[in-house]
C-alpha positions as protocol buffer text, in pm:
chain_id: "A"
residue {
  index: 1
  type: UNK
  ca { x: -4 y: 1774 z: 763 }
}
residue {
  index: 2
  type: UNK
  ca { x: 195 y: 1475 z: 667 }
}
residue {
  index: 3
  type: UNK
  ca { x: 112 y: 1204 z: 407 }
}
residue {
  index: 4
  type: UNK
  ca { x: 57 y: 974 z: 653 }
}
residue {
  index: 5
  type: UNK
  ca { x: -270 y: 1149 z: 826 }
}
residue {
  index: 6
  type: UNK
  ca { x: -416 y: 1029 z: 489 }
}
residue {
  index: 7
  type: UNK
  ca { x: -343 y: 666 z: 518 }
}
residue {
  index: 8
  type: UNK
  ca { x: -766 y: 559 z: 542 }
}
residue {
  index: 9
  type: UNK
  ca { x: -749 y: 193 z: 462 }
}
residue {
  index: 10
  type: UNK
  ca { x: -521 y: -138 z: 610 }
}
residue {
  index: 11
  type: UNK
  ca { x: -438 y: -401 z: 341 }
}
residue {
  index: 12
  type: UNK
  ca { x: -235 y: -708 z: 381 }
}
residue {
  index: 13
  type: UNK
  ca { x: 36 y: -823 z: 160 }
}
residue {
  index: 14
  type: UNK
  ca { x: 95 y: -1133 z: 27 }
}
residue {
  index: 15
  type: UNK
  ca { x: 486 y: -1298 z: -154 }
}
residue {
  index: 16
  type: UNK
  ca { x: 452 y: -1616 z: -431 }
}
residue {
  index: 17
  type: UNK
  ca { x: 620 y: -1897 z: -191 }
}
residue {
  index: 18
  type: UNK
  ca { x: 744 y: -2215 z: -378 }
}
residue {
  index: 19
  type: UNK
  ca { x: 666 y: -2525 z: -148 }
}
residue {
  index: 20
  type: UNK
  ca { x: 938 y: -2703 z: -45 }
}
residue {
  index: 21
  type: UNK
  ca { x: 804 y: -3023 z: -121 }
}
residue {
  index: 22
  type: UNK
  ca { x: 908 y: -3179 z: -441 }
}
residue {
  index: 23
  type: UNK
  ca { x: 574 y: -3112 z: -616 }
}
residue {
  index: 24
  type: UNK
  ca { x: 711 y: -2756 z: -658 }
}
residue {
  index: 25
  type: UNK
  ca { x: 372 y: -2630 z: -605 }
}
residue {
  index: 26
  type: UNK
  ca { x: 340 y: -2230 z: -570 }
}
residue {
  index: 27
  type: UNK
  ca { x: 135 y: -2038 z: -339 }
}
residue {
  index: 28
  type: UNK
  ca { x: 78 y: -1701 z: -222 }
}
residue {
  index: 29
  type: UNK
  ca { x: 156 y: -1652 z: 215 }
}
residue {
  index: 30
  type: UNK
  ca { x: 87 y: -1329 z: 374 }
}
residue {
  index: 31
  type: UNK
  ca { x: 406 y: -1130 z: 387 }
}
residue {
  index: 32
  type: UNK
  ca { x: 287 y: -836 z: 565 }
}
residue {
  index: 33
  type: UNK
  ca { x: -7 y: -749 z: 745 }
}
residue {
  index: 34
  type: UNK
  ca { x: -196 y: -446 z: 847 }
}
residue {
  index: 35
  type: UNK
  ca { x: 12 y: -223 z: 633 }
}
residue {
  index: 36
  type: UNK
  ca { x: -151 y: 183 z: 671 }
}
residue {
  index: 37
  type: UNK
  ca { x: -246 y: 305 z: 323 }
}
residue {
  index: 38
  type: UNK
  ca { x: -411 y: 530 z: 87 }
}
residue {
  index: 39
  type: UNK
  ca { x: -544 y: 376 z: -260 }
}
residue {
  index: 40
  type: UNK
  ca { x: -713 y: 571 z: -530 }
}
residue {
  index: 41
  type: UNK
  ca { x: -842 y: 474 z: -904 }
}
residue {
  index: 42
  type: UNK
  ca { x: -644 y: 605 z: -1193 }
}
residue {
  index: 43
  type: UNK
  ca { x: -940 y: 589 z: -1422 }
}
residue {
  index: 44
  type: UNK
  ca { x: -1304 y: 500 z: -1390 }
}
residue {
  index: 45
  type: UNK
  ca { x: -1342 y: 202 z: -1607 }
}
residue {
  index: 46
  type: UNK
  ca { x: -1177 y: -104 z: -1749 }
}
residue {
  index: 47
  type: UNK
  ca { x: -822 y: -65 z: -1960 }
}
residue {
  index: 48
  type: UNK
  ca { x: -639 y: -318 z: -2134 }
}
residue {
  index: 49
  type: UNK
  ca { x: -286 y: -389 z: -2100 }
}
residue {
  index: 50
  type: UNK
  ca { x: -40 y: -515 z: -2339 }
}
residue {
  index: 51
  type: UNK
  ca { x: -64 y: -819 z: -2207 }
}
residue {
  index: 52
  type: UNK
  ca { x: -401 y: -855 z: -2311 }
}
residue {
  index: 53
  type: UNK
  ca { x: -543 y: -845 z: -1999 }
}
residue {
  index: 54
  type: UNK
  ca { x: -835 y: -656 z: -1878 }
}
residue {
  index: 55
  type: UNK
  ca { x: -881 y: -454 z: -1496 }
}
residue {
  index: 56
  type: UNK
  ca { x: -852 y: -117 z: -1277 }
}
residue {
  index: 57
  type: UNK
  ca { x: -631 y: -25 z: -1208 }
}
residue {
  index: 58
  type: UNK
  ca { x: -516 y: 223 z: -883 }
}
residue {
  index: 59
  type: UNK
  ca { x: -239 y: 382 z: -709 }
}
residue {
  index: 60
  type: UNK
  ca { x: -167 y: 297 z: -334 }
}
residue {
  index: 61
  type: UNK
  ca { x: 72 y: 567 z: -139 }
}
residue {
  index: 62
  type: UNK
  ca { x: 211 y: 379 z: 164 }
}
residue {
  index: 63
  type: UNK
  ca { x: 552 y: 470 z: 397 }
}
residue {
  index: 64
  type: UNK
  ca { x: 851 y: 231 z: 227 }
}
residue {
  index: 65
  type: UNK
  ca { x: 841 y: -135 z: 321 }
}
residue {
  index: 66
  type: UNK
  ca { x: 878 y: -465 z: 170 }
}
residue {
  index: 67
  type: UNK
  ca { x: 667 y: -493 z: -118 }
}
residue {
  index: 68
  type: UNK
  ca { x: 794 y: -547 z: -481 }
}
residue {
  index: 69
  type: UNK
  ca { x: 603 y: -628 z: -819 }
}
residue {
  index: 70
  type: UNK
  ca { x: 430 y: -944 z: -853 }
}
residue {
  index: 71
  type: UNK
  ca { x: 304 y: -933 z: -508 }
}
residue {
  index: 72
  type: UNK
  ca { x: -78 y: -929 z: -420 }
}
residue {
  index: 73
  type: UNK
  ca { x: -233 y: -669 z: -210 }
}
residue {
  index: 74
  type: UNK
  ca { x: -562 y: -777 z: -17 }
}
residue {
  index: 75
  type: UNK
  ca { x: -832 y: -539 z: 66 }
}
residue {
  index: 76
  type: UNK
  ca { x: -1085 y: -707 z: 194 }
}
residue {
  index: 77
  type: UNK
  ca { x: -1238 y: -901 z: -30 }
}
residue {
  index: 78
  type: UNK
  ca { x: -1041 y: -735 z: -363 }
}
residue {
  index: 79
  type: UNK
  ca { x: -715 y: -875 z: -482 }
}
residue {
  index: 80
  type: UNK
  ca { x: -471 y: -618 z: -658 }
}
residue {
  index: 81
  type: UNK
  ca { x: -150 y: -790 z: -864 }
}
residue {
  index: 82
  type: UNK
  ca { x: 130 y: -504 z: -760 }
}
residue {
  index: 83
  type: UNK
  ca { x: 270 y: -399 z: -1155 }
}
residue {
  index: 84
  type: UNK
  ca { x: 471 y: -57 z: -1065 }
}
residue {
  index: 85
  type: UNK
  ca { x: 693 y: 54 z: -751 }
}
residue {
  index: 86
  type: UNK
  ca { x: 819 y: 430 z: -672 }
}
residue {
  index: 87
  type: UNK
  ca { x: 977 y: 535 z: -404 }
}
residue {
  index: 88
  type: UNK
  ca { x: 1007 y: 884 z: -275 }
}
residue {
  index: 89
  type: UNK
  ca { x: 1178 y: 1085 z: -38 }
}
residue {
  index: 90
  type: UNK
  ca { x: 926 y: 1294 z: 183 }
}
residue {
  index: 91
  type: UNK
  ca { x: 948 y: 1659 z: 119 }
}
residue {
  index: 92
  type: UNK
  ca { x: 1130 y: 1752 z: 406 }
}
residue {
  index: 93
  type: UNK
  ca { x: 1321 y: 1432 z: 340 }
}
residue {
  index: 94
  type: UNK
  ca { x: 1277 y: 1257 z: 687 }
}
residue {
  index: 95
  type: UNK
  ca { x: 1086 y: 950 z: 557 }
}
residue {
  index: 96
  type: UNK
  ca { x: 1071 y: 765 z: 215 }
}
residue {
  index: 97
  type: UNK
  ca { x: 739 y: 677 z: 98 }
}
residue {
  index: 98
  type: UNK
  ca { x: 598 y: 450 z: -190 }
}
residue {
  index: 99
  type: UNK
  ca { x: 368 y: 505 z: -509 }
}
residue {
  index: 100
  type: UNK
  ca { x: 236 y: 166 z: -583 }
}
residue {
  index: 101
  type: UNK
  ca { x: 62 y: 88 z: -931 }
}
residue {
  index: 102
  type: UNK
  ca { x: -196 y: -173 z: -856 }
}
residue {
  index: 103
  type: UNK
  ca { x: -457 y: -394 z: -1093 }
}
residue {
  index: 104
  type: UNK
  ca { x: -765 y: -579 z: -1004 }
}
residue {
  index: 105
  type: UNK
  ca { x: -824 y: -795 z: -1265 }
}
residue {
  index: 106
  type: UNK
  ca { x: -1157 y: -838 z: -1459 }
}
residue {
  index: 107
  type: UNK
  ca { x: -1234 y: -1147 z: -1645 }
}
């Protein structure tokens, strides 16, 4: 059984774009969609990081693609900030996958 066959949930992800208009004005576009996945908490409730800030945080296992910190993951209608990137060779080292430290944040 491969990693993969436990990829149960599709998420989108979405890259800060500056506009190109002189306002400078920053948004987030969709960057990739549909990408296969697997995301799981790392702890039940709320931590704090040393930024002061306050979520959940989870780990998503996906194949290797395009995604690097700072981006947002969307699952439905939660909103992950991506804070950690791993990649990994499979063990019989025919595909690379990715261990993907993700935070909701909680106000």
């Amino acid at each position: 059984m491969a990693i993969q066959d436990h990829y149960n949930t599709t998420i989108s992800v979405e890259r800060l774009t500056i506009a190109e208009e002189e306002t400078d004005k920053q948004a987030y576009t969709t960057h990739l969609a549909s990408v296969k996945c697997c995301i799981q908490p790392l702890e039940a409730g709320i931590t704090q990081d040393i930024n002061v800030g306050f979520g959940k945080d989870r780990l998503m296992f996906c194949d290797d693609c395009d995604i690097v910190e700072g981006d947002r993951v969307v699952h439905g209608s939660d909103i992950y900030r991506v804070v950690g990137i791993e990649r990994y060779d499979s063990f019989l080292g025919r595909t690379r996958q990715m261990e993907i430290m993700i935070r909701i944040f909680e106000s």
